[in-house]
C-alpha positions, 0 to 999 in steps of 0.5 A, a space after each residue: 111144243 113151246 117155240 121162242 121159249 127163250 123170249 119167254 116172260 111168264 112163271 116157271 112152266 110146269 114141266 113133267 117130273 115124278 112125285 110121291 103120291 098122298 094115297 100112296 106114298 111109296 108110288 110115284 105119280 106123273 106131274 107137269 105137262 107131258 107128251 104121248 108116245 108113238 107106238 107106246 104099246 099100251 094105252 093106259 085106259 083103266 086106273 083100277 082093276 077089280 082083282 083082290 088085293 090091287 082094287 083098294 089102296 087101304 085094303 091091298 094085299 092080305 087086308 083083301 085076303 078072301 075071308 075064306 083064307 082065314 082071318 086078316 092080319 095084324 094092322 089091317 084097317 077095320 073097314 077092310 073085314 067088310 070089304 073083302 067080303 065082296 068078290 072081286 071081278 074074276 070071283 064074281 065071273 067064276 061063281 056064274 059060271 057055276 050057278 048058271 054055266 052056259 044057259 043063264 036066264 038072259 031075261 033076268 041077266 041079260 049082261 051075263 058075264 059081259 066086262 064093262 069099265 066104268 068111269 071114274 066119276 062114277 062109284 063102285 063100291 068093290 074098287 077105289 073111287 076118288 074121281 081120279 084124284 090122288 086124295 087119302 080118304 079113310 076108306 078108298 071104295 065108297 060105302 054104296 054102288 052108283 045106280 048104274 053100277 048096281 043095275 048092270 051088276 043085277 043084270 050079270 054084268 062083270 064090273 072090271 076096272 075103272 077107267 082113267 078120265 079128266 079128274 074131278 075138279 072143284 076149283 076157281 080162279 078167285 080166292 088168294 090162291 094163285 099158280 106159281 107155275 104155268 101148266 100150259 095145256 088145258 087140263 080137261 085131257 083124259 088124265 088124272 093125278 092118280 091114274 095117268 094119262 090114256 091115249 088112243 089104241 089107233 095112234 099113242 101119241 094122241 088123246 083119246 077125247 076128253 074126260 071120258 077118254 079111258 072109257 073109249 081106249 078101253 073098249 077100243 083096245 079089247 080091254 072090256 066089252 062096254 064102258 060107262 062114260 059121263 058127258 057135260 060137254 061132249 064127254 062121250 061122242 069125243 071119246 067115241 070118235 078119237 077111239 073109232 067105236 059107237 056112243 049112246 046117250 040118252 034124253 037127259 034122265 033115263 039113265 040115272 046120275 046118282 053117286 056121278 060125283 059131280 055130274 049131278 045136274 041139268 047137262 050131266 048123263 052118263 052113256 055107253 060106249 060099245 063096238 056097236 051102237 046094236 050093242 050100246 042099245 042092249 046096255 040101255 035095255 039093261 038098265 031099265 030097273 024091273 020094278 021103276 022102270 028107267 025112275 031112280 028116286 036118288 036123281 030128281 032128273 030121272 022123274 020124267 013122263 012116261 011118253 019120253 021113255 020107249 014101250 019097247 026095248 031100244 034094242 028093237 029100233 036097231 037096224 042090222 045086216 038082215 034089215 038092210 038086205 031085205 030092204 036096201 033103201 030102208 030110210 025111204 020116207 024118213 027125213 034127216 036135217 042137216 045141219 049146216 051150222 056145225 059144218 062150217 070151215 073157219 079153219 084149214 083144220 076142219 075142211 077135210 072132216 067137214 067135207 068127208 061127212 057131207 058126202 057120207 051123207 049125201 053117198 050113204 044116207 040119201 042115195 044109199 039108204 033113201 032118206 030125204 035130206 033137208 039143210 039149215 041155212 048158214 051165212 058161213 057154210 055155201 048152199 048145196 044145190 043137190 039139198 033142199 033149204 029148211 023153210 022154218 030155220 033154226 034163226 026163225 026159231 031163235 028169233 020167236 023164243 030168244 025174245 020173250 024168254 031170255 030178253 036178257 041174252 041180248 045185252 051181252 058185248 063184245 070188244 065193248 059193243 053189242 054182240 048182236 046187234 044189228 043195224 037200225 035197231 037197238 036190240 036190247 028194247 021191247 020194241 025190237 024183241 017184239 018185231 023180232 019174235 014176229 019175224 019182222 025185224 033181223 037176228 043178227 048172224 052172231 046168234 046161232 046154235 053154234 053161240 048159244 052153247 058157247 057163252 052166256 049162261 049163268 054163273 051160279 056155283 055148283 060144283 061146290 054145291 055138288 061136291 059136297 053134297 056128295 062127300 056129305 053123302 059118301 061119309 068118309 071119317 076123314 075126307 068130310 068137306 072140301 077143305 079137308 079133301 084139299 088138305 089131304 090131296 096132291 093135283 097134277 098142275 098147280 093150277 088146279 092146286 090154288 083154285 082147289 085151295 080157293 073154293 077151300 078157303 073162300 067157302 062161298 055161301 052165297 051160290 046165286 048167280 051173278 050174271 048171265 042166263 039160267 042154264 036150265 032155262 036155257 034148257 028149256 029154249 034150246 029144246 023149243 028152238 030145235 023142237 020147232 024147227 024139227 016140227 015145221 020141216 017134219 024132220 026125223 033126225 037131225 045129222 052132222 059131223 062129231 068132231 070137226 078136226 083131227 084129234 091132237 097129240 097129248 097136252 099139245 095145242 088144240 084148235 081155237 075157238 073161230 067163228 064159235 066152232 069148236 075144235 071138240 064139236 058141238 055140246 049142242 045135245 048137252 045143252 039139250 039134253 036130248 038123245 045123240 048118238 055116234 058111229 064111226 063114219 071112216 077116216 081122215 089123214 089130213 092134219 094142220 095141226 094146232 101149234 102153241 104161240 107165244 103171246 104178245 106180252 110174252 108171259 103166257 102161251 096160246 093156241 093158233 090155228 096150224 097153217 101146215 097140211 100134214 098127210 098122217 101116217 096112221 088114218 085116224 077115225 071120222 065119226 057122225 053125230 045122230 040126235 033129235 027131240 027129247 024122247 026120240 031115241 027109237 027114231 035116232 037108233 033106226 037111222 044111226 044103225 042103218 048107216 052103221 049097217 051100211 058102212 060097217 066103217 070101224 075097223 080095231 087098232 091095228 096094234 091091239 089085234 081083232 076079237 075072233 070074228 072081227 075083220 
């Protein structure tokens, strides 16, 4: 994992070791860098199971006991009388079964009895809820249910478990805190200090995606029926792909973010995660409220007009079996965009998928299914004779709005020079932002879609702003801001421990941004960009590959990012915030996987492209990405589900077993 460790300069590497935990100090905990298991056998998907007695640390055992087993005993916290009173998940299913047996009224509980794990940024207010952090508060479950939450809940669903994710953090490099030791890996993996690290069901030695990569482990294996997921920056299409099921999220507001911890602002929606997208889009149908509609007056994000939401159920826009065999070509006349700039190949890593989704889409979309293909442009992607070329691109558009909108994005530098210059302009004048606007000067080839979701946006701070908003909100007695969170908390790595200690002690007041272009601004011309490329070229849907690269094996290297290709895909819908939508699209056994070198002065290490072309010995899945327009998810669903109708490609782990019914 670690070569030339012998040369090695830098701190003490932080390696695995088991320590007592703050929340419970008779459990110990996973800490340091650790590595996966090949067939483990288990996937450690859910950190909190809703059974009585095991849900809460302050209120386990008999301080859970149900109310009708007599009073609590002796030393029980007195906010454990209050809690108990909530039936736990099999209680729940149970007194269902008993009022409605087998003819529930599915109009009003659509969800009936149906599992879902719930991520564990956001609350449920029956289950310990610390973000996945191991930190004592004074009452472990949250006094309220998240919005979601509590809408599934009116809906019959079962809330079973939280699942184990990428742990809230709240931490920053600046302050007088620094690492003692080096944890070398990113620490953005599905792992947490209080619930461990998951793995996908289809290969335990590797991740199962990034933060929501639980919730993804748990459906795939069988453990619950749906999962709520969380995206900032792909959190939901990564898992989807590393754990071979289907994802829906939304235009950024239909579904409410309230109590999501963190996950509070422009690029945070929570999603779904199902087998199916059919299944997802009846999850989203669920959430609708009776009386609001999709509007959650706790989420100022959710006030949306009403055109951006459906008259129908989304359930109505998916394409299945039936469909297709009374219309083989059912995407006659509907015209999909490929988009070129998140297929490109800078690395031997991402030739394989980059090559297998090219040709789904031409196999299954155009010849199969009928649909019209048309391709951007890229520099660093070859032209495909079969497919015609955008006419209006996504530079085009990129040189008409960037102009006017963000004059400011221009005056980034690289290596000390203008990132984007080009020759015979100085790009950061009135003059050239206006012939470029005109479409009379050149963009240069650095400004693409795959750039402007990888740099320069603004630095205003707030996560510290979120964080507390939500301790305020939640008040705990004991666990009331930020220090006294960090106080009472042990992290996995040191160096979420000093930057945890940094935000504590600076306290910065002062959260307005110092550099770089407003994130909800460039929201706004992000959406115009791909709306008027979508417009002029009449496109439907806009298509590419999920993941580029095969998923890697836990806390080892991940791919650099080249040519601003990310190993993780493109967050290019969270920027967006527009609906994307994820189906398994086969599978891939060619790997160069990513080694971790060290660096030239020898004190840290890196990661480095592998040069290695391994064949797997477990195929792992390949997924394709769906998404448009604000509002467009009736459009995304019929086409994502009519090639989900038309491969039928996920098959479950082989190790976890088929439900009765699946092949």
């Amino acid at each position: 994992m670690l070569p030339n460790l012998d040369q090695y300069l830098g701190p003490p590497i932080e390696f695995g070791r088991m320590e007592a935990s703050v929340t419970d100090p008779g459990a110990s905990q996973q800490m340091g860098i650790l590595t996966g298991i090949p067939d483990a056998g288990g996937v450690n998907a859910l950190e909190t199971l809703n059974i009585r007695g095991e849900r809460s640390v302050v209120c386990r055992g008999d301080f859970d006991k149900d109310p009708s087993m007599g009073p609590l005993p002796a030393g029980a916290p007195a906010v454990c009388e209050a809690f108990r009173r909530q039936p736990d998940a099999l209680e729940r299913a149970t007194m269902l079964d008993r009022t409605y047996g087998s003819h529930p009224d599915l109009e009003k509980m659509p969800m009936y009895c149906v599992t879902f794990s719930v991520k564990n940024w956001y609350d449920a207010k029956d289950m310990h809820s610390t973000g996945g952090n191991d930190v004592s508060f004074d009452m472990d479950a949250p006094p309220e249910d998240s919005t979601l939450v509590s809408e599934l809940r009116d809906k019959g669903a079962i809330i079973y478990a939280k699942s184990v994710a990428s742990q809230v953090t709240n931490s920053s490099g600046s302050g007088p805190a620094a690492p003692t030791q080096n944890f070398v890996p990113s620490t953005d993996n599905a792992r947490a200090t209080w619930g461990g690290t998951a793995c996908t069901p289809y290969d335990t030695e590797r991740s199962p995606g990034f933060s929501s990569g639980g919730a993804g482990a748990s459906v795939a294996a069988n453990l619950v029926t749906c999962a709520i997921c969380e995206t900032t920056g792909g959190s939901c299409r990564i898992p989807a792909n590393a754990n071979n099921v289907a994802s829906l999220v939304t235009t950024k507001g239909v579904i409410s973010s309230d109590r999501g911890w963190t996950a509070q602002h422009i690029n945070h929606r929570p999603g779904v995660l199902c087998r199916s997208l059919g299944d997802a889009a009846l999850v989203l149908d669920a959430l609708k409220d009776p009386r609001r509609g999709y509007f959650d007056p706790e989420d100022p994000f959710t006030a949306l007009p009403k055109a951006l939401i459906s008259d129908k159920p989304y359930a109505t826009y998916v394409v299945g079996d039936d469909d297709l065999r009374r219309k083989p070509e059912f995407l006659t006349g509907t015209r999909v965009g490929v988009v070129r700039e998140f297929m490109i190949k800078p690395n031997p890593n991402d030739v394989a998928i980059s090559d297998q989704i090219d040709q789904e889409i031409k196999d299954v979309l155009r010849d199969q299914l009928g649909a019209t293909l048309v391709e951007s442009v890229d520099p660093l992607y070859p032209d495909d004779p079969t497919i015609p070329n955008m006419a209006f691109t996504f530079q085009d558009a990129l040189s008409e709005v960037m102009g006017i909108n963000a004059p400011e994005y221009f005056s980034q530098t690289a290596a000390g020079a203008l990132e984007f210059a080009v020759p015979g302009y100085d790009v950061t004048t009135k003059d050239y932002l206006v012939k470029l606007s005109l479409l009379k000067a050149p963009l240069s080839d650095n400004l693409n879609l795959r750039r402007i979701t990888g740099g320069g946006l603004d630095n205003t701070v707030r996560t510290p702003f979120i964080m507390d908003r939500y301790l305020l909100q939640r008040g705990d007695s004991k666990i009331k801001d930020w220090a006294s969170f960090v106080a009472n908390a042990s992290f996995f790595a040191d160096s979420i421990r000093s930057g945890s200690q940094n935000v504590a002690t600076v306290n910065q007041q002062d959260i307005r941004p110092t550099q770089g272009t407003d994130r909800l601004k460039m929201h706004m011309i992000a959406r115009l960009v791909v709306t008027k490329v979508m417009l002029q070229n009449k496109l439907d849907v806009l298509v590419i590959p999920n993941i580029p690269v095969p998923v890697e094996k836990n806390e080892f290297a991940r791919d650099p990012v080249t040519k601003d290709m990310r190993p993780n895909g493109p967050s290019i819908t969270d920027l967006l915030g527009v609906p994307e939508m994820i189906v398994p699209a086969g599978y891939n056994q060619i790997v160069y996987d990513a080694q971790y070198a060290l660096s030239a002065d020898k004190k840290s290490y890196v990661s480095v492209p592998g040069t290695v072309r391994t064949l797997l010995p477990k195929a792992l899945a390949t997924s394709m990405m769906f998404w448009s327009v604000p509002g467009e998810e009736p459009a995304v669903l019929k086409v994502a589900t009519a090639y989900e109708a038309a491969t039928h490609h996920r098959v479950p782990p082989p190790g976890f077993g088929p439900l009765p019914g699946e092949p």
